[in-house]
N, C-alpha and C positions, 0 to 999 in steps of 0.2 A: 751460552750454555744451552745445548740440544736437549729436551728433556719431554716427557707427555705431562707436566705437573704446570698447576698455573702459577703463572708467576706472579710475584707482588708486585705493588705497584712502583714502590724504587727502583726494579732492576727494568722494569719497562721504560721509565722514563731517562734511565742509562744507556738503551738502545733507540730511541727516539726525541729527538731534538722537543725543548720543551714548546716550539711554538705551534709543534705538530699534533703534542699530545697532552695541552693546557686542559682541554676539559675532558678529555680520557680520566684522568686521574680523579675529578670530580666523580665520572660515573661509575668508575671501578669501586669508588667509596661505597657508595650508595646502591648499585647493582646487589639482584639477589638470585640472577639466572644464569649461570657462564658454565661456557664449552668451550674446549679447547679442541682442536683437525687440526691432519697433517695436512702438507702441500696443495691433496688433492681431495680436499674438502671431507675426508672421513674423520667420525667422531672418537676422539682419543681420551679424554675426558669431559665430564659432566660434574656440575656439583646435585646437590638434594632440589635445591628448587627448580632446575629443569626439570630431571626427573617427576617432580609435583607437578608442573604445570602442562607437560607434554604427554604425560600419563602414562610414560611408556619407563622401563626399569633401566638403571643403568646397564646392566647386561645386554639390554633389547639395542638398546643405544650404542652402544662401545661397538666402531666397526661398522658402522652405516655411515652415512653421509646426510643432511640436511634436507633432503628430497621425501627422506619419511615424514617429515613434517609438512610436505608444501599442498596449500589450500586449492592451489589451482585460481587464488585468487590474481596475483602475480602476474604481468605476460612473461616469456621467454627472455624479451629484450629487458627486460628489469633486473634481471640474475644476469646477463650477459655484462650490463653495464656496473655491476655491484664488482664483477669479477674483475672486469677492465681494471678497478679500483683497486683493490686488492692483490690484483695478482700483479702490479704493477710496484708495491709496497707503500702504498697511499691507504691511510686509514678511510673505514666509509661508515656512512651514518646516516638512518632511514626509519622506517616505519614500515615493519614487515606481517601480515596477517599469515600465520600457521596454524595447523589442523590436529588436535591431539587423537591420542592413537582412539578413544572412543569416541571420534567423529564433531566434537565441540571445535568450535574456530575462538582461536585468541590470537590478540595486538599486542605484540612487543616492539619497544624503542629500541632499537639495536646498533651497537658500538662495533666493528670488526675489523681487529691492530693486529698487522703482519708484523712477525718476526722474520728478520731478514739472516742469513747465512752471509759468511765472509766476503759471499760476490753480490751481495745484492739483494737477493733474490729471495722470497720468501717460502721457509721449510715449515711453520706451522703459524695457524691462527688462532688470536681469542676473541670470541665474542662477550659483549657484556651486555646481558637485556633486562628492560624494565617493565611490566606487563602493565600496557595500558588500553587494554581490553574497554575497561567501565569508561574512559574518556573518549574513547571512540563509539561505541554503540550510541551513546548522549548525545555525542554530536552530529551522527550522522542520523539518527530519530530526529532530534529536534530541527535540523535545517529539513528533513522533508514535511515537517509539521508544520511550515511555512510556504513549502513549494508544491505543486503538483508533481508526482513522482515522472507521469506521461510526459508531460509535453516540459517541465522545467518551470514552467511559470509559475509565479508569485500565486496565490489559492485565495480561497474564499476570505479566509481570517486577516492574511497582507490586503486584501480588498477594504475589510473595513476598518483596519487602522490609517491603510492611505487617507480611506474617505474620511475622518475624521479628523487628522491634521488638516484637509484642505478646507474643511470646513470654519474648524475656527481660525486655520489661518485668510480666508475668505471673508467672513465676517470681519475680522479687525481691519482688514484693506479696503472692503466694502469692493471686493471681484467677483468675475465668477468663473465659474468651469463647467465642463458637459458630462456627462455619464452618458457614453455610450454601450447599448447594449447587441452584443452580433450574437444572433442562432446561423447556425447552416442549417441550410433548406435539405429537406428531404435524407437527412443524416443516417435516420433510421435503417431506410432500405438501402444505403452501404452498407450497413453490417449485416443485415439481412441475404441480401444478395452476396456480398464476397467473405462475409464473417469478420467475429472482431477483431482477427488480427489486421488486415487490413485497415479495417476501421481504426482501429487504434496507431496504424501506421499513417492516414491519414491526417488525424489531430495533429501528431508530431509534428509533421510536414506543415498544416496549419500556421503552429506554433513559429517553425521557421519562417513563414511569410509574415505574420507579424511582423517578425523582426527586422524585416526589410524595411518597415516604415520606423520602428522606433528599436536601434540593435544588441540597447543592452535589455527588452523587453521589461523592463520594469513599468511601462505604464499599461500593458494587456495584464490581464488576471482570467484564468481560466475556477469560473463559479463550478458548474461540473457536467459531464456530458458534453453536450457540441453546443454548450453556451460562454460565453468569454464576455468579459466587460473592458473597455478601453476609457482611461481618464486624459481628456485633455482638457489646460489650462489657457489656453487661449484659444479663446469662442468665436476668431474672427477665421478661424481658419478648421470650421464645423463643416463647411460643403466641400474644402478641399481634400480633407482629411478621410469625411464619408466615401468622397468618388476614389481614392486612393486604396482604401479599405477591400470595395468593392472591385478596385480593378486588378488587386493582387490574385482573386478567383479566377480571374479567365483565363489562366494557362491552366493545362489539364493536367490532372494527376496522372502518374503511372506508378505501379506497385506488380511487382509480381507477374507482369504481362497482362495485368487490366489498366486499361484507360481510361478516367471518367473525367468528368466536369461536375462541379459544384458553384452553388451559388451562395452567397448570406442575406440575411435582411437585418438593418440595425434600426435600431428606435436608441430617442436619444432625449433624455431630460436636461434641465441646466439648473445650478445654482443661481440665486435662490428661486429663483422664479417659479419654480414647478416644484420644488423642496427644499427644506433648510434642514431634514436630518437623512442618513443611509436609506431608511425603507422605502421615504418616498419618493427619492431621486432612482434609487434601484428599480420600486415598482411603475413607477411613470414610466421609466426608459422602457421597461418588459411589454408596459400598456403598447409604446409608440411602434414598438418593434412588431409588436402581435397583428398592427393594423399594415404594417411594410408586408408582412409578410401573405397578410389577403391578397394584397396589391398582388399576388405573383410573385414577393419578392425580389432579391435581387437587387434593393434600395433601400434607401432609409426615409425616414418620418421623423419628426420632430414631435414631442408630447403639444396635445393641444387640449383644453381643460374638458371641451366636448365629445371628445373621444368617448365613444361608449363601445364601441363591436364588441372587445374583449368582454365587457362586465355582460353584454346579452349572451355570448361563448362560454361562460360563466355558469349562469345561470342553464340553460340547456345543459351542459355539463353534470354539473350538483344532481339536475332531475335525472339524469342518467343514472349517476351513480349510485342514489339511493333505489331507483328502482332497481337496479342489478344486485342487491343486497337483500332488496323485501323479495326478490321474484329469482333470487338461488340460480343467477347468471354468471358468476366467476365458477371459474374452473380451476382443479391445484393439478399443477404439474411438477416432478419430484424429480431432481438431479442425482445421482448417483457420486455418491461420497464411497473412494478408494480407499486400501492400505497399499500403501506405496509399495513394501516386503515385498508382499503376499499376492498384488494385483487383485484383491477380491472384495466384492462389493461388504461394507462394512456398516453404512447407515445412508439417509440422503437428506438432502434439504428440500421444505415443501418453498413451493413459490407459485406465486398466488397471478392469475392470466385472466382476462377481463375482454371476451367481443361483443364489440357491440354491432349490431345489424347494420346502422348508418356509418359510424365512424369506421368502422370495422377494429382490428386489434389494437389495443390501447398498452403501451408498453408498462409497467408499473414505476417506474422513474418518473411518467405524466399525473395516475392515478393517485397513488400514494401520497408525495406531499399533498397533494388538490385533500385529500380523503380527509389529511390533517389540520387544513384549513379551516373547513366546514362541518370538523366536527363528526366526524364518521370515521377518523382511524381505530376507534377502541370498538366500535360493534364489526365493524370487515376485519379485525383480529380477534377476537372473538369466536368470529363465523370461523375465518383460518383453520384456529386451534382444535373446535369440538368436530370439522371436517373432518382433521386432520387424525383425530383420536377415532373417529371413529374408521375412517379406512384401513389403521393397524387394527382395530378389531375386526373386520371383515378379513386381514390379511393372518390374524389369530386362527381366524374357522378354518381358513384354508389351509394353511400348514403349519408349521412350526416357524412365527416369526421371530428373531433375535437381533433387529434392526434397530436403530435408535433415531428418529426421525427428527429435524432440526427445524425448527419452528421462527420468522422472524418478529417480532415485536415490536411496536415503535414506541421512541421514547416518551411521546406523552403517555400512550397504554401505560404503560410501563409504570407510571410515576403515580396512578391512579390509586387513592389510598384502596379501593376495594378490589384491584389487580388480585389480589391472591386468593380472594375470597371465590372471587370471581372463577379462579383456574381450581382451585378445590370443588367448585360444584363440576367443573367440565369433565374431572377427573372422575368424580363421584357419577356422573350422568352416563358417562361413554363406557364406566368402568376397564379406562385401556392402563395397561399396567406402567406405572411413573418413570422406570428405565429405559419404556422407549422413547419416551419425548425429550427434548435439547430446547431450552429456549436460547435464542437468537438476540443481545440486545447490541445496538451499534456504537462504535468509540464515544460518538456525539454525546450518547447518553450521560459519559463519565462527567462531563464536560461543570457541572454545577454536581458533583456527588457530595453526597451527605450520608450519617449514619444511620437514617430511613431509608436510603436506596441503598447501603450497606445491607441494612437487617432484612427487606426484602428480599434481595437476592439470597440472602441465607434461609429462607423462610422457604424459597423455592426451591433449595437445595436440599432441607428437609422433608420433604414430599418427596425426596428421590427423583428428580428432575434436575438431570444438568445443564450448567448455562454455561455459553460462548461469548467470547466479543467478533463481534463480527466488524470487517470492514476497518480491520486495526489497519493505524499507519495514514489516515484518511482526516481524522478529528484531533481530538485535543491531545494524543502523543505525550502522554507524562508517564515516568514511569511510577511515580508517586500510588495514583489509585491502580497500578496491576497489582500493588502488594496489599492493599488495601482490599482489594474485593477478593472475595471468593467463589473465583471463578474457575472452568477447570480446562476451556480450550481456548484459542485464541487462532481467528482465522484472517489468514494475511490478505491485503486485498488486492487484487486482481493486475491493478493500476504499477502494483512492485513486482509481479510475477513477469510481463512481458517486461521491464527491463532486465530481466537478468543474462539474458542473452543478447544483451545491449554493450554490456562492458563492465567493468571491476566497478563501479558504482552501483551499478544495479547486485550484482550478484553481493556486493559487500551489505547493502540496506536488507537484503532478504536474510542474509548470513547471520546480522545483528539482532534481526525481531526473532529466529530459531533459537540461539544461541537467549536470548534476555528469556523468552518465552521458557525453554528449560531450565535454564537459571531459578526460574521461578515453579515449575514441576508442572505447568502447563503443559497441554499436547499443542501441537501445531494441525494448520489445515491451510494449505494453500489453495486459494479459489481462482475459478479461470485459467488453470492449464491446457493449453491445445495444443503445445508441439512436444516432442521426443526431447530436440533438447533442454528444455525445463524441466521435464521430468528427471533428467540425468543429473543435470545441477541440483535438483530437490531432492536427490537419493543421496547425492555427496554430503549435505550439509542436513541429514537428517531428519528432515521433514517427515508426519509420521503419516498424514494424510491428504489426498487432491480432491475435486471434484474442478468439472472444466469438461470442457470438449474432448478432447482428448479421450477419453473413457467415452463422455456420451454428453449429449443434449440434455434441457429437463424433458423428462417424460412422462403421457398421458399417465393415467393410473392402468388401463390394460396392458400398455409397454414395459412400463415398469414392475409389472407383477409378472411379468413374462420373461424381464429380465432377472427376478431374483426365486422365477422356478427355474431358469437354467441355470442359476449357480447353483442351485439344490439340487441337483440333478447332474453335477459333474463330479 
């Protein structure tokens, strides 16, 4: 019977044999989403929860085809082969991500039974879907919560669960094992010189030469930056393994029509010898590595109890950094935060730049933890913030400011019971008005949350200051405290942005944090966009804000005021 109405489930399994369509039947029970096309995929009927969940009316719908839905997440050959299936009069069955008509991406399970015609051949479809949006977004958050988005490999948290089964399983055996610790030498000026996307192409490649020595990579972990850790369990094969390590670097990169070479230096501790818990097998191997890498690098070192260079590098260090804080030596330089729509500068983030005369530029991924070591991250954020208030007051005299400047924080500051007391006097001192500033705090922070770091951040929200997560998709990835905190943007990090132009993984992990992020009435902020086509995939899936190269560099304070009199001015 030729008809545009769906059919029930008895007279389906009267035209399809039951071994064909044994859990059809289950799913047509239980399905709450079906559409019925004719031959050539146009939509003939819809029930209410399409409509609901595609956001478009049945009118909108009656008369198009399936293509008003498509994510672009899909390749070509995926609908090719769905079709092979179907137009063949073989039922198919998948996991399809589509795009509702107000730009949100959703996961349906999807069922699609050819009705065939007296020769064969089939004259309409039905599909039967189940919307499994919240099982996907979980899933694909939580496995990168474990993985490094860049390069694939296991992350800092799979680091210290490994290291903690081998330890007590070490102990009861009475073995031992290495922690090996690799930096690449001179990483920095890669990215310096060819920029991060290189850099980051780079790591990847990295990543893949690991895998030459061990190929389902699970014993490399990338801790972050162009640092990696390697566990092996048999210490008889620590100099075959180092010369191996090291000789995977001397083929030379190519990327983009540049050729370089690179080198590593690895330092290496051993169970138990040099440590029996994570810190001191980790900080011994960083000790051995630090003295490889005097050497010229290029080698490795084994920890020896006498080692001292690094604790003297240490120290010279610290006296630096306090003297650059008593003597108003760092410098902020302010990246320029877009609206996507609009292309028009909207707010910026401050970021904090530190030269030193001997060392020369100190990147803040060196600075920063060191700052938090010894006890100086809460007075250099401090300095940050009342700087930072007080150049939107200089940027008050000068014109009409309506920028809102994004501030980063670190989670000790942060946790400090007089943190707030502390920003009420900056506020009160700089007199800069509490709309333009954003505090900054990182995923990490959530990581032990409480309802004092709850009532804090409300505290700061009451003072008319709004707070971000920064650096989401990086730490502890629950969705648990996004609902918990009152927070109002959520900025993706960088490390998920250059895969999206990588493949339906990447562009699906950016698609899930947009999509959960609104779900929960958050804005988004993609960080680290440099090419066109990220920009394009961040406009499809609604992203509402970038900052990245792409628009611009962080800039001095006279670039940047130069850049927001020529927006004033157009």
């Amino acid at each position: 019977m030729k008809n545009n109405h769906i059919q029930s489930t008895d007279t389906l399994l009267m035209e399809h044999t039951y071994e064909e369509l044994k859990d059809i039947k289950a799913a047509i029970d239980e399905a709450v989403i079906l559409a019925v096309t004719d031959s050539k995929g146009t939509i003939t009927a819809v029930n209410d929860r399409f409509c609901e969940i595609s956001k478009y009316s049945r009118a909108e719908l009656i008369g198009q085809n399936h293509r008003i839905l498509n994510s672009k997440f899909h390749s070509k050959d995926f609908f090719k082969a769905m079709w092979k299936t179907i137009g063949s009069g073989h039922t198919w069955s998948g996991e399809i991500c589509n795009r509702a008509k107000d730009g949100c991406i959703y996961w349906v399970q999807t069922t699609i039974v050819p009705f065939l015609n007296e020769k064969g051949k089939p004259y309409q479809y039905i599909s039967i879907r189940t919307d499994i949006t919240d099982q996907k977004n979980i899933k694909t958050i939580m496995h990168y919560a474990n993985h490094d988005i860049l390069t694939g490999l296991p992350n800092r948290r799979c680091l210290a669960q490994k290291l903690e089964q081998l330890i007590e399983r070490s102990k009861g055996k009475q073995s031992k094992f290495a922690v090996f610790f690799i930096d690449i030498n001179r990483f920095r000026h890669i990215n310096d010189a060819l920029g991060h996307q290189i850099g980051d192409l780079f790591l990847v490649e990295v990543a893949k030469r690991f895998r030459l020595i061990d190929k389902t990579g699970d014993s490399f972990y990338r801790l972050n930056g162009d640092e990696f850790v390697f566990l092996l369990e048999d210490t008889s094969l620590i100099s075959v393994m180092a010369t191996k390590l090291i000789e995977i670097f001397e083929k030379p990169y190519i990327f983009n029509n540049h050729k370089f070479y690179s080198t590593i230096s690895i330092g290496i501790s051993l169970f138990p010898q040099h440590g029996t818990d994570i810190d001191n097998l980790i900080v011994n191997a960083d000790l051995a590595m630090y003295v490889a890498k005097r050497r010229k690098g290029n080698q490795y070192e084994i920890f020896k109890n006498r080692m001292q260079g690094k604790n003297d590098h240490v120290l010279i260090f610290e006296t630096k950094l306090r003297n650059a804080l008593k003597e108003n030596l760092f410098e902020i330089h302010y990246q320029p935060k877009m609206d996507v729509k609009t292309e028009q500068l909207i707010g910026m983030e401050a970021l904090l730049r530190w030269y030193d005369e001997e060392l020369g530029q100190i990147p803040p991924n060196e600075f920063i933890p060191f700052a938090e070591e010894c006890g100086l991250i809460s007075d250099i954020g401090e300095w940050v913030l009342k700087s930072t208030a007080l150049q939107i007051r200089e940027w008050e005299k000068q014109f009409k400011f309506n920028l809102r400047v994004a501030v980063n924080i670190s989670p000790l500051h942060f946790k400090e019971g007089n943190f707030v007391a502390r920003l009420i006097k900056i506020l009160e001192e700089t007199k800069v008005r509490p709309e333009y500033l954003e505090i900054e705090i990182t995923e990490m922070s959530m990581m032990d949350y409480n309802d004092d770091l709850i009532n804090k951040i409300q505290e700061v929200k009451y003072l008319g200051i709004t707070v971000a997560i920064d650096d989401f998709g990086t730490g502890y990835s629950s969705l648990g405290y996004l609902k918990e905190f009152p927070v109002d943007t959520l900025k993706i990090d960088r490390s998920f942005i250059v895969n999206i132009s990588e493949g339906e993984s990447g562009i699906a992990m950016v698609a899930a944090i947009i999509a959960l992020a609104h779900a929960l009435k958050l804005k988004v902020v993609a960080e680290g966009v440099e090419t066109n086509e990220e920009m394009e995939i961040l406009k499809q899936y609604n992203c509402e804000y970038v900052q990245g190269y792409f628009y611009s560099k962080p800039l001095n304070v006279t670039d940047i005021t130069q850049k927001m009199l020529n927006q004033k001015t157009t």
